[in-house]
C-alpha positions in Angstrom: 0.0 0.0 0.0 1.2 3.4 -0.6 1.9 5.9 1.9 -0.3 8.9 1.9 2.6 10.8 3.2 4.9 9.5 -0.4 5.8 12.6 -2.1 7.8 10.5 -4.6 4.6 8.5 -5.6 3.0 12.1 -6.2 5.1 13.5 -8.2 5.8 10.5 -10.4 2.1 10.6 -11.2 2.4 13.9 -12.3 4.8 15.5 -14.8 3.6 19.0 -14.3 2.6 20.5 -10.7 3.3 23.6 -9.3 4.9 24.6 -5.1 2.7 26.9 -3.9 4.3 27.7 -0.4 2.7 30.4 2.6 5.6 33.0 2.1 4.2 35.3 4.5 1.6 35.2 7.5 0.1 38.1 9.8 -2.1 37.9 12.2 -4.5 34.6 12.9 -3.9 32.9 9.5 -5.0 28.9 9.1 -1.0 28.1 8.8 2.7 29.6 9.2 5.3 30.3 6.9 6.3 26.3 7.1 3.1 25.3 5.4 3.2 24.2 1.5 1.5 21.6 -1.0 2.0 20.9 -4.4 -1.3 21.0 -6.9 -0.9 19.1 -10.2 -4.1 19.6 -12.8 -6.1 17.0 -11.3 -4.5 16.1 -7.3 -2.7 17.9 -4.7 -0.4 16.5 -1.8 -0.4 18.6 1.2 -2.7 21.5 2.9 -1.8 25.3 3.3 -4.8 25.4 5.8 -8.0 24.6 3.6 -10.9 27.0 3.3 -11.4 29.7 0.7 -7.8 30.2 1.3 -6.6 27.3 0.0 -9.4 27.0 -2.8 -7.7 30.0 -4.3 -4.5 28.9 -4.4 -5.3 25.5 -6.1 -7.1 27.4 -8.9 -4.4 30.1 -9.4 -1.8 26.9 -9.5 -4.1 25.5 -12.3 -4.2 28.6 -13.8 -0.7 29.0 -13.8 0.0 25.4 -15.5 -2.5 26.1 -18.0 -0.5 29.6 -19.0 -3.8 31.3 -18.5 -1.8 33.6 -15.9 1.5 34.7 -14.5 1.3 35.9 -11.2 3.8 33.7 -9.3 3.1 35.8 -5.7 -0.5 36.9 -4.5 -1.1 38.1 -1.3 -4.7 37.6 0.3 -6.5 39.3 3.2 -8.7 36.4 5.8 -11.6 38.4 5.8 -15.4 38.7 4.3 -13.7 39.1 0.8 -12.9 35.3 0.3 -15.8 34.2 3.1 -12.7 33.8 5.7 -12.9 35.6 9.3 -9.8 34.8 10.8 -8.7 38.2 10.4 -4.9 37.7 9.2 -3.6 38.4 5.7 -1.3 35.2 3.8 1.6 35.3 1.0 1.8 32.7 -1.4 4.1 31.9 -3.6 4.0 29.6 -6.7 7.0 27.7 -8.3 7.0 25.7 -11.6 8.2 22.2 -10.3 11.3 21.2 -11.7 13.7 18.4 -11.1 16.0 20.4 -8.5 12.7 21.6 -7.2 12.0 18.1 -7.1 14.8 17.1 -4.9 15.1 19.6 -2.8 11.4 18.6 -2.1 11.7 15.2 -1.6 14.8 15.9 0.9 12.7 18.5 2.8 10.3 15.8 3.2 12.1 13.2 4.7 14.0 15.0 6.8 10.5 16.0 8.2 9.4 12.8 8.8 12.6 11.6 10.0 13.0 14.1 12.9 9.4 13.4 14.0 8.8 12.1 17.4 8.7 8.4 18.0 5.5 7.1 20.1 6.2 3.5 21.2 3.1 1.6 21.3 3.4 -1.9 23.5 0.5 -4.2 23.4 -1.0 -5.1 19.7 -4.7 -6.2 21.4 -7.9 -3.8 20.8 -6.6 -0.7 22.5 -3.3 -0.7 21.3 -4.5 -2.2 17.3 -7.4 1.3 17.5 -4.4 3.3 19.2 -2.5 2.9 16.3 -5.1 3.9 14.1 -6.0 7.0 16.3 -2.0 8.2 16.0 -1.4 6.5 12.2 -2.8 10.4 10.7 -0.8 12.3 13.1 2.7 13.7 12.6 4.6 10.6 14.8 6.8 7.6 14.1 4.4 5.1 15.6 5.7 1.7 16.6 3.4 -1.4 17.9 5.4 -3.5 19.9 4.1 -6.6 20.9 5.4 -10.1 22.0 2.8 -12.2 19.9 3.3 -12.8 16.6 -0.6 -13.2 15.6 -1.7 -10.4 17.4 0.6 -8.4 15.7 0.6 -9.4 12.2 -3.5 -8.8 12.6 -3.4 -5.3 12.9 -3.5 -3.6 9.5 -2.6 0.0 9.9 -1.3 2.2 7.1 1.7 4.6 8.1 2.5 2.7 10.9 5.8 0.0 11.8 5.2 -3.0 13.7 8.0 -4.8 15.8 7.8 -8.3 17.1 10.1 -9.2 19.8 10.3 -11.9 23.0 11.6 -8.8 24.8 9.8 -5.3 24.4 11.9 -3.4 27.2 14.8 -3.7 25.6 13.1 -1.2 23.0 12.6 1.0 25.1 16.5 1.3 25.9 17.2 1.7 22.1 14.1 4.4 21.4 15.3 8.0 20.5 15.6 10.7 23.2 12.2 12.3 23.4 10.1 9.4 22.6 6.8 8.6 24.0 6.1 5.3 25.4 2.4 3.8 26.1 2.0 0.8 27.9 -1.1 -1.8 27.5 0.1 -5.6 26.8 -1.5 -8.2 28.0 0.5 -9.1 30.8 0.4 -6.9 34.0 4.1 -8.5 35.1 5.3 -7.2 31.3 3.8 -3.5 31.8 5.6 -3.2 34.8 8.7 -4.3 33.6 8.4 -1.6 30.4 6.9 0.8 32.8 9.8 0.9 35.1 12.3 0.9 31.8 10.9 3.8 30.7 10.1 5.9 33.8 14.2 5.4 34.0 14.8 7.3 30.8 14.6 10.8 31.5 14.4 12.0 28.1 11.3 10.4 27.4 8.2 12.9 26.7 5.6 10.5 27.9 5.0 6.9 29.8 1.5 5.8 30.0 0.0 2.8 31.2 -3.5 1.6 31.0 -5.1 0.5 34.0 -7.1 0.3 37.0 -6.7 2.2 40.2 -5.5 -1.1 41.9 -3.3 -1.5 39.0 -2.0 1.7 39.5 -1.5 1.5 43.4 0.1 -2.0 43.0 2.7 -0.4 40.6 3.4 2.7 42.6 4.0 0.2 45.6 6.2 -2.1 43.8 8.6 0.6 42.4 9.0 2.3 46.2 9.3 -1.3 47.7 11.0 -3.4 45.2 13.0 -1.2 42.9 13.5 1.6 45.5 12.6 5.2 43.6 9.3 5.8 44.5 10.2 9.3 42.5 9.3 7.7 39.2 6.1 7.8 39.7 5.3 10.5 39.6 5.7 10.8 35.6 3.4 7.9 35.0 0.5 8.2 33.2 -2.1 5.9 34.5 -4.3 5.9 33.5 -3.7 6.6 30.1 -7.0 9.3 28.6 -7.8 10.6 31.8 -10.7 9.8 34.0 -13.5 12.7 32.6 -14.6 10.1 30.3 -16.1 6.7 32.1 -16.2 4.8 28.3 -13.9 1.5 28.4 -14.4 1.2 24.5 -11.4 0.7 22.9 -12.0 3.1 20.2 -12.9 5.9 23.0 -9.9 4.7 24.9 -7.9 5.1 22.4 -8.9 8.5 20.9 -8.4 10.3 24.4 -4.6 8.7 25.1 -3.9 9.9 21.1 -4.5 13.4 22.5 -2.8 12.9 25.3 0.5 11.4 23.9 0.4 14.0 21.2 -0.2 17.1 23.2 3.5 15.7 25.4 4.9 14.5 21.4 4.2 17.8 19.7 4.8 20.5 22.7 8.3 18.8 24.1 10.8 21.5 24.6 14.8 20.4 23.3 16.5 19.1 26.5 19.9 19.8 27.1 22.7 16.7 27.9 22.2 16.6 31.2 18.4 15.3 30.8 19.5 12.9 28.5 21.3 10.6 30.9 19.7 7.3 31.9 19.4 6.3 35.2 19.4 2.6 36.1 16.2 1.5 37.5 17.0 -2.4 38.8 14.8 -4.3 40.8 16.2 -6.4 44.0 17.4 -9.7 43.1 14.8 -11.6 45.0 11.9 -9.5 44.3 9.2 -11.0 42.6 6.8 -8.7 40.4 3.4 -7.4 41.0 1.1 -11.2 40.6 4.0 -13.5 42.2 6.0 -13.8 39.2 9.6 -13.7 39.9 11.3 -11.4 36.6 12.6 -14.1 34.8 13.1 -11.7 31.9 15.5 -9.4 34.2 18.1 -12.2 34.2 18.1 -11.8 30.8 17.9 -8.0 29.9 18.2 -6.0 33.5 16.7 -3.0 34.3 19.1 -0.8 33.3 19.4 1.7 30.6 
């Protein structure tokens, strides 16, 4: 399946298509002076902000590929004019695409996508499989993490990576700095081994975990008790959405942690070295988990990072 985000597939299918890019913005104006598409005679890829706005600039584009005019700037007030009332005024500007166009376009794009923040999601069952499709239109890296190859391989989600693995926390060592990491497997042991692999990483912009208020006493027990820094939990999200909303749908679920992990994804300030460090977060050697399981897995991959 092709990518609704791939710019090359675009502008393969199109020979002719024109950059029309927001040069200029003032005052409340649907975009910012990063905002562009590209508009071919019959598709475009990408959104200056929609409206009248953008209706206008698609049609001067086609204009301007049909040599019916020559304008490559316009400038346009937001107001009763064009049926708009945000009040602002926006530059355009319009560029014949050609191939260093072309490239530099293509470059701009994935260097986009590839500084965008990654949201790990662990647990491929209903809420993390609707998760995925709540965050697979927003501007993230998503990854579904999940131990269970079936589970996995049933979710069918465009735009998003899937990783199957017998030992999920040891993603969460090798994530990016600034990633967000959301927590629902199956296993109540497993979350709180991610949990309290992720709660070590400072650099992290988010750690959720679904659950119950038991759950979420139990965990906040176990990491003053058995792992001794009862400070990380204080940065846990659990659980994950909130608690306005009393609907245990996993749709509804899922649509409330997407705004959640996005508002920490999108808003995360640049942190300096310092934050970056990761703190080793290792359980007592003879402490079972939460449910009376002794962490097998830790003898394999500690909790350290």
């Amino acid at each position: 399946m092709t990518s609704r985000e791939d710019i090359r597939h675009f502008l393969s299918g199109d020979a002719a298509c024109i950059l029309v890019e927001v040069s200029g913005a003032a005052g409340s104006t649907p975009r910012d002076t990063d905002a562009w598409m590209l508009v071919s005679k019959d598709r475009t890829f990408a959104t200056i902000g929609g409206g009248q706005l953008e209706y206008m600039a698609i049609d001067h584009a086609r204009q301007l590929l049909k040599g019916a005019a020559t304008d490559d700037r316009l400038t346009i007030p937001l107001g009763p004019e064009i049926g708009q009332c945000c009040g602002g005024r926006v530059a355009l500007a319009f560029k014949a695409v050609d191939p260093e166009t072309r490239a530099a376009l293509i470059a701009r794009r994935d260097t986009e996508i590839a500084h965008r923040p990654h949201v790990y999601v662990f647990g491929a069952g209903h809420v993390g499989g609707a998760l995925a499709m709540a965050l697979s239109l927003a501007p993230v890296r998503t990854v579904l993490v999940d131990t269970r190859e079936p589970e996995l391989s049933a979710v069918d989600v465009p735009g998003i990576e899937t990783c199957l693995t017998a030992m999920p926390e040891a993603v969460v060592r090798d994530a990016p700095p600034g990633s967000a990491f959301v927590i629902l497997t199956h296993d109540h042991a497993l979350d709180f081994l991610i949990a309290a692999e992720a709660l070590g990483r400072e650099d992290s912009c988010y750690v959720g975990m679904i659950g119950s208020k038991t759950k979420r006493a139990t965990f906040k027990n176990w990491l003053s008790r058995d792992i001794e820094r009862p400070e990380l939990f204080g940065r846990l999200v659990c659980p994950i959405g909130g608690t306005a909303v009393k609907d245990k749908r996993p749709a509804v679920i899922a649509a409330l942690a997407a705004a959640e992990i996005l508002t920490a994804a999108l808003t995360q300030q640049p942190r300096g070295a310092a934050a970056n460090e990761r703190k080793s977060v290792k359980p007592k050697a003879d402490s079972p988990l939460p449910g009376g399981e002794y962490p097998i897995l830790v003898a394999k991959t500690p909790f350290s990072t």
